[in-house]
Backbone of each chain as ProteinMPNN parsed JSONL, in Angstrom:
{"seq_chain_A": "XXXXXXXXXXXXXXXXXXXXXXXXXXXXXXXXXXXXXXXXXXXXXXXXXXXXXXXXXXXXXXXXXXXXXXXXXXXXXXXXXXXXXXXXXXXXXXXX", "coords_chain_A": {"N_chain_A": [[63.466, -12.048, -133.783], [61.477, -11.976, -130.768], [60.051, -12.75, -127.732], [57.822, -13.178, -127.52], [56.892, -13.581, -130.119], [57.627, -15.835, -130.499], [56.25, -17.633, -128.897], [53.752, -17.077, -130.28], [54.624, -18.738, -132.674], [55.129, -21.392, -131.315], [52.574, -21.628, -130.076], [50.905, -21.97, -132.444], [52.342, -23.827, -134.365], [52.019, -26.335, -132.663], [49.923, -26.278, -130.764], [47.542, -25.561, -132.176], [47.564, -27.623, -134.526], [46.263, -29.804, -133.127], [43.781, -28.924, -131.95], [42.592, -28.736, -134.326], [42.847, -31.548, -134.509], [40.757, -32.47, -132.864], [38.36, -31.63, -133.413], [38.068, -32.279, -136.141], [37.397, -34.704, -135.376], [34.801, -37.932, -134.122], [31.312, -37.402, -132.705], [29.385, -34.541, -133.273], [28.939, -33.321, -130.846], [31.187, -33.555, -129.444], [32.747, -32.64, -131.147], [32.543, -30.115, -130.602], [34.372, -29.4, -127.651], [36.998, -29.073, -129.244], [36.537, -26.686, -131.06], [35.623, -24.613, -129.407], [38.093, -24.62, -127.303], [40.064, -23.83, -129.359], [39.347, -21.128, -130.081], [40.236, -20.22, -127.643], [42.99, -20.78, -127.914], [43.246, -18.937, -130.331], [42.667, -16.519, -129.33], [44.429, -15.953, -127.36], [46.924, -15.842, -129.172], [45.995, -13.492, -130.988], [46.493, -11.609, -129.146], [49.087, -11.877, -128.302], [50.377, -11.023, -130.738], [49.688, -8.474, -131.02], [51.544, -7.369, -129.347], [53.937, -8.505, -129.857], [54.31, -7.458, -132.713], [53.899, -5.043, -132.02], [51.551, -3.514, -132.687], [49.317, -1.628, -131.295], [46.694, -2.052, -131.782], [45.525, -4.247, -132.695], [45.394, -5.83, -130.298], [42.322, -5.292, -130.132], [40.781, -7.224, -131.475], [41.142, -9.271, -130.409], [39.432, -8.567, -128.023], [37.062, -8.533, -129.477], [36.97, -11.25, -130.146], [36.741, -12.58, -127.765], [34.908, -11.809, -126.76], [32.677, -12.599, -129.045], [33.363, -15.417, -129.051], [32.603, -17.391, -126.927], [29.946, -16.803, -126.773], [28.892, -17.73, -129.384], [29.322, -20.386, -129.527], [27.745, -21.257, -127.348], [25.822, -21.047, -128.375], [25.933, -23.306, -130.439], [25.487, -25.387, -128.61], [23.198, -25.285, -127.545], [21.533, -25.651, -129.42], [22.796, -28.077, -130.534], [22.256, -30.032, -128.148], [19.212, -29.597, -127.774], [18.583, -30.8, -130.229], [19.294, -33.384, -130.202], [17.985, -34.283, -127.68], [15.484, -34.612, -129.086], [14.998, -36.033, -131.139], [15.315, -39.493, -132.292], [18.282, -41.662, -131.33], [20.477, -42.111, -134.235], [23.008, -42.003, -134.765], [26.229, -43.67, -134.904], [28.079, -44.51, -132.253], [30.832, -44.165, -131.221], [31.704, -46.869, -128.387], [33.788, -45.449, -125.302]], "CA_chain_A": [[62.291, -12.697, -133.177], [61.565, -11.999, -129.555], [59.619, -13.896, -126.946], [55.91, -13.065, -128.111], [56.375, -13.728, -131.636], [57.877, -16.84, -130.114], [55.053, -17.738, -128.334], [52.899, -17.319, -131.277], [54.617, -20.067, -133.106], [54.543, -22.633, -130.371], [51.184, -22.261, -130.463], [50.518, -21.993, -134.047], [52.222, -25.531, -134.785], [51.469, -27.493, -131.984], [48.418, -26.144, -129.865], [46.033, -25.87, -133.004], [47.069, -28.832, -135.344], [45.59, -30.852, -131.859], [42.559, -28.314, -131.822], [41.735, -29.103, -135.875], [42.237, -32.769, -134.841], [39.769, -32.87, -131.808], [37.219, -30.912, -134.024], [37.467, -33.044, -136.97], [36.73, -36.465, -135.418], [34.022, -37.78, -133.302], [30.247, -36.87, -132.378], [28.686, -33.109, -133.299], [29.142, -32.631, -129.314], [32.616, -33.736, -129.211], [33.885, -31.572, -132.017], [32.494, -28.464, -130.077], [35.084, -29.122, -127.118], [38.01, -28.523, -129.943], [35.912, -25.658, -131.528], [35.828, -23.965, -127.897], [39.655, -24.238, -127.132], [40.891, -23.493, -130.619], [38.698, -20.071, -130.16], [40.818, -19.689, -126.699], [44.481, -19.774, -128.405], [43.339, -17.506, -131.604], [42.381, -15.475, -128.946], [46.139, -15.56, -126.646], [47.483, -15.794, -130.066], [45.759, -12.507, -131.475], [46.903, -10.691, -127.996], [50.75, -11.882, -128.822], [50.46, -10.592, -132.029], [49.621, -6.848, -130.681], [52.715, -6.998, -128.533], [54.779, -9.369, -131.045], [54.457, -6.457, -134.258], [54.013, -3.523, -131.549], [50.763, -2.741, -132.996], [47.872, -2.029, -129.843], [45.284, -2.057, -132.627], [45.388, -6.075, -132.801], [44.4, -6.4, -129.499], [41.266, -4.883, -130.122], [40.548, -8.206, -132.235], [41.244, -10.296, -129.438], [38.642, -8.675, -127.515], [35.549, -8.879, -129.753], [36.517, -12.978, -130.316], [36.371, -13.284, -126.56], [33.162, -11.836, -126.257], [31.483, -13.248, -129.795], [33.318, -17.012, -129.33], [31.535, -18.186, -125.695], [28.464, -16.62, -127.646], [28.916, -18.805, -130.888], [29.821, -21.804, -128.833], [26.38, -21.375, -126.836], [24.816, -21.404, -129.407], [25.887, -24.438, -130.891], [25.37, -26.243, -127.331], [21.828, -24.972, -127.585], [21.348, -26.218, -131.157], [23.052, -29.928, -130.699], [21.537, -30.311, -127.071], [17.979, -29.832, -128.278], [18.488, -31.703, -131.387], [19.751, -35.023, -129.989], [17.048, -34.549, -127.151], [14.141, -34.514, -129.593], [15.036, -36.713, -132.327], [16.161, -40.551, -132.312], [19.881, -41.36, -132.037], [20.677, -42.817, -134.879], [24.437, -41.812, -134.993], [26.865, -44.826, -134.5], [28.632, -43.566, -131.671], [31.531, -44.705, -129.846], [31.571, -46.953, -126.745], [35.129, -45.831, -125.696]], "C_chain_A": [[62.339, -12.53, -131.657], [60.673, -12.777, -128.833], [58.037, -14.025, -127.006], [55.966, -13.769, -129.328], [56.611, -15.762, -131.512], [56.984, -18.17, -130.016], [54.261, -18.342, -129.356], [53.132, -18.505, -132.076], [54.428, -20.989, -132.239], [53.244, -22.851, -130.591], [50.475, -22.334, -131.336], [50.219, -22.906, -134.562], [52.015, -26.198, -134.011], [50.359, -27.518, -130.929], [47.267, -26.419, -131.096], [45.942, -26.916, -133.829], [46.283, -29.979, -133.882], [44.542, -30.857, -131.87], [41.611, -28.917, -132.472], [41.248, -30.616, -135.361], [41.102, -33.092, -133.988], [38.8, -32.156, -132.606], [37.223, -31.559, -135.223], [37.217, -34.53, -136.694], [35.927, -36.517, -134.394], [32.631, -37.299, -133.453], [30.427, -35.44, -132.655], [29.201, -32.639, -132.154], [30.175, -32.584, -129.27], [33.497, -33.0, -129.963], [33.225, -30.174, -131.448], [33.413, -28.317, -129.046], [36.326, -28.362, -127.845], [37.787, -27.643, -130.366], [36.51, -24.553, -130.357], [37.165, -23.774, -127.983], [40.536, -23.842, -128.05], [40.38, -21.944, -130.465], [40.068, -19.548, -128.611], [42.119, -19.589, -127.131], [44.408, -19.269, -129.18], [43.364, -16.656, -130.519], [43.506, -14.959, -128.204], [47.109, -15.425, -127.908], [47.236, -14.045, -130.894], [46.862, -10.856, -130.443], [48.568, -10.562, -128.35], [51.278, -11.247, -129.652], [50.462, -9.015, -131.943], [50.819, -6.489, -130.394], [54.005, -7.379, -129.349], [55.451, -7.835, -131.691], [54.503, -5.637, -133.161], [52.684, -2.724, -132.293], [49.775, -3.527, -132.193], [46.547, -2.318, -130.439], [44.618, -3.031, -132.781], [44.591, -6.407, -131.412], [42.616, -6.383, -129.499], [40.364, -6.599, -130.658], [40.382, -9.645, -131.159], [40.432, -10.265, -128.488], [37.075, -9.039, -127.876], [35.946, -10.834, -129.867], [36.361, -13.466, -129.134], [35.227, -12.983, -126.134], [32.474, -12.529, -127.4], [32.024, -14.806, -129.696], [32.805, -17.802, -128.193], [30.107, -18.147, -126.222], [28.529, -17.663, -128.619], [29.001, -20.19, -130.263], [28.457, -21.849, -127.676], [25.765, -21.92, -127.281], [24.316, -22.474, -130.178], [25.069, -25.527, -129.955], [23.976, -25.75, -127.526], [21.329, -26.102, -128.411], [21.319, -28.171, -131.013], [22.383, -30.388, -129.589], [20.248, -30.733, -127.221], [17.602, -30.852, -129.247], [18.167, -33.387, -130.776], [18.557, -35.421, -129.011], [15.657, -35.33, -127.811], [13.876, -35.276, -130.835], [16.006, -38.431, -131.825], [17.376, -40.726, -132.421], [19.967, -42.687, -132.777], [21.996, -43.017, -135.61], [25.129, -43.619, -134.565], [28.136, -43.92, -133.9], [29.85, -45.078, -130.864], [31.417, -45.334, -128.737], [33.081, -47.127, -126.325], [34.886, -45.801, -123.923]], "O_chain_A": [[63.368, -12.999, -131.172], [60.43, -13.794, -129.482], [57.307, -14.907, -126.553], [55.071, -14.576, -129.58], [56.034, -16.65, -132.139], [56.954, -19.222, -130.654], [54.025, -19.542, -129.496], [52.211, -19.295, -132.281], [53.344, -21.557, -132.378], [52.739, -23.849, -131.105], [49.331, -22.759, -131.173], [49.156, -23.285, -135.053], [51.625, -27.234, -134.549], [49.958, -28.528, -130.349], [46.354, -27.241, -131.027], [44.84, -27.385, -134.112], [45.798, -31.049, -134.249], [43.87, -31.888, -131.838], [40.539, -29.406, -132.116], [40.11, -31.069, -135.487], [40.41, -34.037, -134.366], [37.902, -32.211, -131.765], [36.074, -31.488, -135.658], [36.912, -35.378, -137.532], [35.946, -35.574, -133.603], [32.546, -36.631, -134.484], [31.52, -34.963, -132.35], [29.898, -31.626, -132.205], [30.574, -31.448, -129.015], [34.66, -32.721, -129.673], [33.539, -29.14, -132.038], [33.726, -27.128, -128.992], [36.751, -27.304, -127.38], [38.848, -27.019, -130.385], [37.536, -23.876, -130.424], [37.567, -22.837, -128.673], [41.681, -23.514, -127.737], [41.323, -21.258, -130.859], [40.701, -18.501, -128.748], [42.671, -18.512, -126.908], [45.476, -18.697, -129.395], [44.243, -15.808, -130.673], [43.733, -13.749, -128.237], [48.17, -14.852, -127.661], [48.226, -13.457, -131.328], [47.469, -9.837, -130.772], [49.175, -9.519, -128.596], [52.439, -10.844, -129.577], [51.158, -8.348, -132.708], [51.334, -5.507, -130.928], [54.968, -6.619, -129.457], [56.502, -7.261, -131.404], [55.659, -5.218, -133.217], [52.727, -1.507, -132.473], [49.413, -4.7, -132.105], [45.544, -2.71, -129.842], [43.402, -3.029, -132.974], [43.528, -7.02, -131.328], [41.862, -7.222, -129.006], [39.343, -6.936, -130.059], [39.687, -10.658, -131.234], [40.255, -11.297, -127.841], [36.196, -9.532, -127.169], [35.021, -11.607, -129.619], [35.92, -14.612, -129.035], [34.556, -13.625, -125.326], [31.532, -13.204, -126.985], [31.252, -15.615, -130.209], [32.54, -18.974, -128.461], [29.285, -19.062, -126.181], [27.923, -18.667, -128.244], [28.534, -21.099, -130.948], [28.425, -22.961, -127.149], [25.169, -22.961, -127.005], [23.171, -22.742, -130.544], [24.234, -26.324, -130.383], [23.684, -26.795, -128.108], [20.848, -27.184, -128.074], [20.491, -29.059, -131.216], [21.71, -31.37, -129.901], [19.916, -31.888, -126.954], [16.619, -31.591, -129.187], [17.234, -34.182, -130.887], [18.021, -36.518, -129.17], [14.997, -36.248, -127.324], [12.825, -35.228, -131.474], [17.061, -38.47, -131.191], [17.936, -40.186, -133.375], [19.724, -43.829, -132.387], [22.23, -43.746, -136.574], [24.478, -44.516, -134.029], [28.868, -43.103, -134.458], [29.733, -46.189, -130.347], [31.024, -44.623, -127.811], [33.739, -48.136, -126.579], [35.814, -46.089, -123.168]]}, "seq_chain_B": "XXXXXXXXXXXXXXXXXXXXXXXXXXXXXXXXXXXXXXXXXXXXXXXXXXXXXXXXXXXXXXXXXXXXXXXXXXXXXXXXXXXXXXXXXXXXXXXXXXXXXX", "coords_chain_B": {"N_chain_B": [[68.359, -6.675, -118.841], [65.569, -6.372, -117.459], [63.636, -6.946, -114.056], [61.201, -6.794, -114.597], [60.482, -7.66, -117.091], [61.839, -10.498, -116.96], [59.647, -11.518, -115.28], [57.082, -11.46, -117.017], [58.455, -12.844, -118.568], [58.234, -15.456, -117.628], [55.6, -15.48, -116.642], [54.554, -16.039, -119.078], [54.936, -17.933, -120.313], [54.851, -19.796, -118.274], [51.811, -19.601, -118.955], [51.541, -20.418, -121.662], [52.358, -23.068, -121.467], [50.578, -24.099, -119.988], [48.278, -23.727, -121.905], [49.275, -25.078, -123.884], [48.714, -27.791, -122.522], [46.13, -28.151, -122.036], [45.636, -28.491, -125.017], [46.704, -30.674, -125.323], [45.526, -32.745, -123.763], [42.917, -32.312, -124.3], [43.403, -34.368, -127.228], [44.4, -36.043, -126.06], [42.012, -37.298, -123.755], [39.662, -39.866, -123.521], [37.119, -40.062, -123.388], [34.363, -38.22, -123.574], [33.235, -36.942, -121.512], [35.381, -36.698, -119.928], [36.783, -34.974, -121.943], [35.799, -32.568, -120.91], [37.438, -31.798, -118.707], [39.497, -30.513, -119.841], [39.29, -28.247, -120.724], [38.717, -26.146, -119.609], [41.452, -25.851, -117.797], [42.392, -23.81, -119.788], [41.038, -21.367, -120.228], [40.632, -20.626, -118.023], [43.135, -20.485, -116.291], [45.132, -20.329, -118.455], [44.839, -18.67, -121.0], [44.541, -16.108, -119.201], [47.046, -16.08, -117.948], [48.232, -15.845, -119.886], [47.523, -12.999, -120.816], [48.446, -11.812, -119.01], [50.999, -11.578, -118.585], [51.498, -10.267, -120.698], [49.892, -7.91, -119.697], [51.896, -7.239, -117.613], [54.135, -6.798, -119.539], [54.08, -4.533, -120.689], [53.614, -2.134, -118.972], [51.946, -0.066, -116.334], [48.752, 1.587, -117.128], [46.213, 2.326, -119.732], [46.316, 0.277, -121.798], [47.303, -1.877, -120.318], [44.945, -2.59, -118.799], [42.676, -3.072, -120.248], [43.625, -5.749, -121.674], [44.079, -6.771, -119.236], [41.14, -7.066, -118.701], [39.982, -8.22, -120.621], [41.473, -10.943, -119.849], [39.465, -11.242, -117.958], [36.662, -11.606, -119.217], [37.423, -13.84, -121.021], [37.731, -15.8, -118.907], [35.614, -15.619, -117.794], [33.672, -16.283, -119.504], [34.689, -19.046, -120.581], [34.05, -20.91, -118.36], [31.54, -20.679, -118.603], [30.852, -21.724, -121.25], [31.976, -24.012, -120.742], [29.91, -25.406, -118.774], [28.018, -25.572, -120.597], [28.36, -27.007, -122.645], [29.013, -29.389, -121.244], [26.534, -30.439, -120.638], [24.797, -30.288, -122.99], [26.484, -32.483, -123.822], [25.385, -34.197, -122.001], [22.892, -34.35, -122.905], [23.083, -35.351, -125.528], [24.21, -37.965, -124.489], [21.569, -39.084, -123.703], [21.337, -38.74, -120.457], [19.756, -37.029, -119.29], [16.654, -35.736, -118.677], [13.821, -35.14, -120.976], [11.695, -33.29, -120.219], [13.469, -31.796, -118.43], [14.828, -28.762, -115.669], [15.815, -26.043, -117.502]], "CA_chain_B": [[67.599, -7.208, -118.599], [64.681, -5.844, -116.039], [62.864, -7.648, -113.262], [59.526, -6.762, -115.033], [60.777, -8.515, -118.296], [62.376, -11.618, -116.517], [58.389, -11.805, -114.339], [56.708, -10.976, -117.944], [58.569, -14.119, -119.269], [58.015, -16.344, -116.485], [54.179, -16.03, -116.403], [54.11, -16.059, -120.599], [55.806, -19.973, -120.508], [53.783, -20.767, -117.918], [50.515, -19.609, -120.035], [51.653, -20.943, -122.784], [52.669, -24.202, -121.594], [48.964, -24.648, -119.792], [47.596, -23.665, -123.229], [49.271, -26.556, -124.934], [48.671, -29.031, -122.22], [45.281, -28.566, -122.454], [45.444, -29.047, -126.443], [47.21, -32.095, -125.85], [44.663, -33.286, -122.957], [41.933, -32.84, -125.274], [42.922, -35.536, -127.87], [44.467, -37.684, -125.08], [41.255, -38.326, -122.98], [39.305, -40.73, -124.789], [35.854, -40.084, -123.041], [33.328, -37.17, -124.003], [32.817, -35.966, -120.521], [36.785, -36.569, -119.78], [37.492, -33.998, -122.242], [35.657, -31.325, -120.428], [38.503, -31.163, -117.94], [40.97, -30.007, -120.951], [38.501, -26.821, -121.729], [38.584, -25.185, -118.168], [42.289, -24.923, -117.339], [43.323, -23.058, -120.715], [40.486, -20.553, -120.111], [40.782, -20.017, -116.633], [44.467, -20.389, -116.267], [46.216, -20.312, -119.329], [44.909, -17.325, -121.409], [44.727, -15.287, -117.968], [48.703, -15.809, -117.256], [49.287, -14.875, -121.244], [47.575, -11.506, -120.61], [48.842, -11.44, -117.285], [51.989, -11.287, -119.279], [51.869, -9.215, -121.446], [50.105, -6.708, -118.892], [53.468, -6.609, -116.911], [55.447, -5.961, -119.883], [53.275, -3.248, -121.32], [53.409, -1.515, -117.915], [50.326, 0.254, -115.948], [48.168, 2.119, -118.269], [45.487, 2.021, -120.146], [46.72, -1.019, -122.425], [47.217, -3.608, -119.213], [43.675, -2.606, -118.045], [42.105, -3.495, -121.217], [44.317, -6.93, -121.28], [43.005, -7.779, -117.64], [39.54, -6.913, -118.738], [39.895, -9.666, -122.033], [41.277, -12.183, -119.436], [38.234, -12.043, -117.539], [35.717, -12.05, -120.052], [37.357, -14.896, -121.42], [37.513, -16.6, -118.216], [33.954, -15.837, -117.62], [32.967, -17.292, -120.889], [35.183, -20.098, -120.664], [33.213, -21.433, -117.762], [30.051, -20.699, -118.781], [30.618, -22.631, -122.426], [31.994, -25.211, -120.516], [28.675, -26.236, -118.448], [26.9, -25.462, -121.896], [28.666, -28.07, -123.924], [28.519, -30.469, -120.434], [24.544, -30.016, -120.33], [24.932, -30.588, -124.098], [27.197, -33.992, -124.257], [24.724, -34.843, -120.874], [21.389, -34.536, -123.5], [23.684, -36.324, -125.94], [24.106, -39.365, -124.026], [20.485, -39.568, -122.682], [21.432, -38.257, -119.135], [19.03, -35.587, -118.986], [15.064, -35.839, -119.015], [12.98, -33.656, -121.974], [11.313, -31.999, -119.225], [14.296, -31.342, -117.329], [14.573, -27.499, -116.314], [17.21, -25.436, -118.587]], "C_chain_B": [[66.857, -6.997, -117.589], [64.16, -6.997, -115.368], [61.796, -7.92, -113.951], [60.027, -7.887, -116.133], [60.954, -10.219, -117.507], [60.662, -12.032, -115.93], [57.571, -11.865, -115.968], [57.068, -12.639, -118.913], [58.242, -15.373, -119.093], [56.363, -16.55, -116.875], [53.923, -16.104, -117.969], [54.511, -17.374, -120.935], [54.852, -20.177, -119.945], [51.967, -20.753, -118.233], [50.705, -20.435, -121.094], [51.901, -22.324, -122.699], [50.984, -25.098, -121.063], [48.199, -24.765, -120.978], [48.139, -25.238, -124.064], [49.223, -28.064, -124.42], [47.293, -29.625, -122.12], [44.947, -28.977, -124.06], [45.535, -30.749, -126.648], [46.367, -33.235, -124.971], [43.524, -33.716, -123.587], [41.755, -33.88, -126.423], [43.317, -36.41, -127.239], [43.48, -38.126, -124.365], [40.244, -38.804, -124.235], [37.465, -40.341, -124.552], [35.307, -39.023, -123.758], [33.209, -36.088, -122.514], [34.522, -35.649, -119.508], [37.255, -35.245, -120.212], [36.859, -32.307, -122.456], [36.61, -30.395, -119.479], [39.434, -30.452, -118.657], [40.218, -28.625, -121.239], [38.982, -25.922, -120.391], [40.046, -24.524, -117.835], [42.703, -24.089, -118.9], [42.461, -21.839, -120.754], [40.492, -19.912, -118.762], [42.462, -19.419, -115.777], [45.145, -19.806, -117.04], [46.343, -19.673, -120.15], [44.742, -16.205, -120.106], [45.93, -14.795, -117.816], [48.861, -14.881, -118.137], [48.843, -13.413, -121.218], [48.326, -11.036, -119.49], [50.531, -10.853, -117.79], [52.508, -10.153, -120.161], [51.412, -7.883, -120.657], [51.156, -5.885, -118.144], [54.373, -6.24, -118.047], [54.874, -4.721, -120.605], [53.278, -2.075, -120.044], [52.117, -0.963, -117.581], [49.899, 1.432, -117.091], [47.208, 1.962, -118.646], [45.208, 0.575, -120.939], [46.463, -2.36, -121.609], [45.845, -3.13, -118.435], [42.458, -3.289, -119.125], [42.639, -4.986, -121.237], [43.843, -7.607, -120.116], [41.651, -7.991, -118.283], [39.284, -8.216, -119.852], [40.315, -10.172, -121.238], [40.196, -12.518, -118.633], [36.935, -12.122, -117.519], [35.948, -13.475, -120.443], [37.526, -16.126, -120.141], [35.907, -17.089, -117.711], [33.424, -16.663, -118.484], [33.598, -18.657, -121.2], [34.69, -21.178, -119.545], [31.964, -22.047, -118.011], [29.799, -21.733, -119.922], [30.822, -24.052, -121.634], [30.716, -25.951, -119.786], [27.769, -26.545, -119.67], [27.159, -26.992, -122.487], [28.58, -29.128, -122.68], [27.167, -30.494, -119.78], [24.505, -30.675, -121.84], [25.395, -32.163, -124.634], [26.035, -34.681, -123.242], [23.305, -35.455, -121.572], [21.997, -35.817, -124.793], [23.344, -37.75, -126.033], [22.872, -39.784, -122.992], [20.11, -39.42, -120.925], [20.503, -37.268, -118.379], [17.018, -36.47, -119.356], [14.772, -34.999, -120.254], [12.673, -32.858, -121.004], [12.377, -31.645, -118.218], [14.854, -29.703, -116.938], [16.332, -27.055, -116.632], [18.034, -25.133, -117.907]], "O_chain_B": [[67.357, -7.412, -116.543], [64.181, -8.064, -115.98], [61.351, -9.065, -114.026], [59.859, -9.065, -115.817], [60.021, -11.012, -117.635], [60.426, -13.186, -116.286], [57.439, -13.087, -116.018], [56.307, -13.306, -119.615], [58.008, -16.233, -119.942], [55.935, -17.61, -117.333], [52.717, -16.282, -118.141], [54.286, -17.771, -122.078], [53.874, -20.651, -120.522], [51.128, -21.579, -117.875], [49.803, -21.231, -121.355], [51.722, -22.962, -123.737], [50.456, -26.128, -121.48], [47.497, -25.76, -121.161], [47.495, -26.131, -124.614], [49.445, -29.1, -125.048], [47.011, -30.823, -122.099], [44.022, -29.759, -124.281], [45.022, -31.599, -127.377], [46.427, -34.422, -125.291], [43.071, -34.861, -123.613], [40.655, -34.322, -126.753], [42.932, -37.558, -127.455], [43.594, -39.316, -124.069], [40.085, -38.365, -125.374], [36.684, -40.368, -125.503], [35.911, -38.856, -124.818], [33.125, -34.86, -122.488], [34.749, -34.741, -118.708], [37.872, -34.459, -119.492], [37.051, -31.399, -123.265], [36.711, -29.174, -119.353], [40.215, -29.738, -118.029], [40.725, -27.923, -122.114], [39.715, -24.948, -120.563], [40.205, -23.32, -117.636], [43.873, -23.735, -118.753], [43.049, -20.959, -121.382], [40.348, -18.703, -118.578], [42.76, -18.459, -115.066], [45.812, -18.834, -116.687], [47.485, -19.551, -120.593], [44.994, -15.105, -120.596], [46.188, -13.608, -117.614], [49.275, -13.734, -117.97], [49.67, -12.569, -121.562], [48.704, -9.889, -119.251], [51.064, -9.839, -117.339], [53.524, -9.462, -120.242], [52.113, -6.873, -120.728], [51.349, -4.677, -118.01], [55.317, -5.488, -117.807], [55.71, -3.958, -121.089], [52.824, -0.989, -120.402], [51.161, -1.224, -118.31], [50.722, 2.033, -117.781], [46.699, 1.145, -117.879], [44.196, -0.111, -120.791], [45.842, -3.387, -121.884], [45.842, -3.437, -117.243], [41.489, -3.925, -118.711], [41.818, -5.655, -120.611], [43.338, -8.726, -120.034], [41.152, -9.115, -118.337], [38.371, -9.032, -119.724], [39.215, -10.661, -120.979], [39.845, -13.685, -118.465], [36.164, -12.448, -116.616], [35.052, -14.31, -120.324], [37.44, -17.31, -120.467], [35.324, -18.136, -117.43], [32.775, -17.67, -118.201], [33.057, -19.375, -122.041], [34.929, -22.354, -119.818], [31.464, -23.157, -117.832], [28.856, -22.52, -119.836], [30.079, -25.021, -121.791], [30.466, -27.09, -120.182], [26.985, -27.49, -119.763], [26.325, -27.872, -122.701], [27.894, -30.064, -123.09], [26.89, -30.56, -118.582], [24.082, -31.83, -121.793], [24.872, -32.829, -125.527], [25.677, -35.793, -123.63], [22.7, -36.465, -121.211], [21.47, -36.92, -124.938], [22.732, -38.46, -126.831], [22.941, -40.45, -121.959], [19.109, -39.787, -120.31], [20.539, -36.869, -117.215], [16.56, -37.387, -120.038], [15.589, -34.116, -120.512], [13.258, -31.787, -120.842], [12.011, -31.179, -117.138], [15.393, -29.194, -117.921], [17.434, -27.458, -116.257], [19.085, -24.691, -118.371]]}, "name": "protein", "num_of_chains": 2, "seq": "XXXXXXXXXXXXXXXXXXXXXXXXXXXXXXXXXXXXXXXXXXXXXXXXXXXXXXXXXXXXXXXXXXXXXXXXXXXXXXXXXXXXXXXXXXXXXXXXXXXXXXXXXXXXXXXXXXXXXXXXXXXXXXXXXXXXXXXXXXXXXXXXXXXXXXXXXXXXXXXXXXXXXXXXXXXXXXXXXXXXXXXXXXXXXXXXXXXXXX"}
């Protein structure tokens, strides 16, 4: 095991079980911050993984999720933004 | 053991340790607009270093030019989502007008 593949676990078990939990609790809006940053260590995680195994082919993978996951994560922010604007809130939200 | 390697390891901890302090920032602040600060440094900082990392141990080339170029797409886009989703939590919590411009 050398210092990439390393890497990769650290952030395997303890960057993304954090990610899952900030994306499964909370407001629509609030689970897109964990969405977002879970998209940013697949994506240092995919890069590790090139250098990790020694195969350059992986990175390639790491570049389309950094260009389609700010896109996908727009999108949402579009989506829930408008929504909540234009419709009653009728969520029971947090006063933390 | 080389210089490059020993510099290569150095900035791959300290990516990696920004990466998991924003993970752990994000379920420690309790607010909504708190845990916009936890999105910014792991995109701006903390996947940056880890290519930054692996560019030095891959040496110059084609490889660490491609590697720069993915850290600053994803820094670009790690900005940009972040006003999105704080424009987003802002309509949320009533902060914003309907007619307010985009």
């Amino acid at each position: 095991m050398n210092a990439w593949l390393l890497a990769i676990a650290v952030l395997l078990t303890l960057a993304m079980p954090l990610c899952m939990g900030a994306t499964a609790r909370g407001t629509a809006v609030e689970r897109l911050a964990g969405l977002n940053l879970a998209t940013t260590v697949v994506t240092a995680v995919l890069l590790l993984t090139a250098q990790g195994f020694g195969r350059s082919s992986f990175a390639d993978l790491g570049l389309v999720l950094a260009v389609l996951g700010p896109a996908g994560t727009l999108v949402f922010a579009r989506f829930l933004g408008g929504r909540s604007i234009e419709t009653p809130d009728t969520s029971t939200r947090r006063e933390a | 053991m080389s210089v490059r390697h020993v510099c290569a390891l150095v900035l791959l901890v300290a990516g990696t340790g920004v990466l998991l302090l924003s993970a752990v920032g994000l379920v420690a602040l309790p607010r909504p607009f708190q845990r916009l600060h936890a999105l910014t440094p792991a995109t701006t900082v903390g996947l940056p270093l880890v290519a930054l990392a692996l560019a030095v141990a891959t040496g110059p080339g084609r490889a660490a030019v491609k590697l720069l170029l993915i850290a600053v797409i994803v820094a670009i886009g790690g900005a940009v989502t972040a006003m999105a989703i704080g424009r987003a939590t802002a309509q949320h919590e009533r902060l914003l007008r309907k007619d307010s411009p985009e």
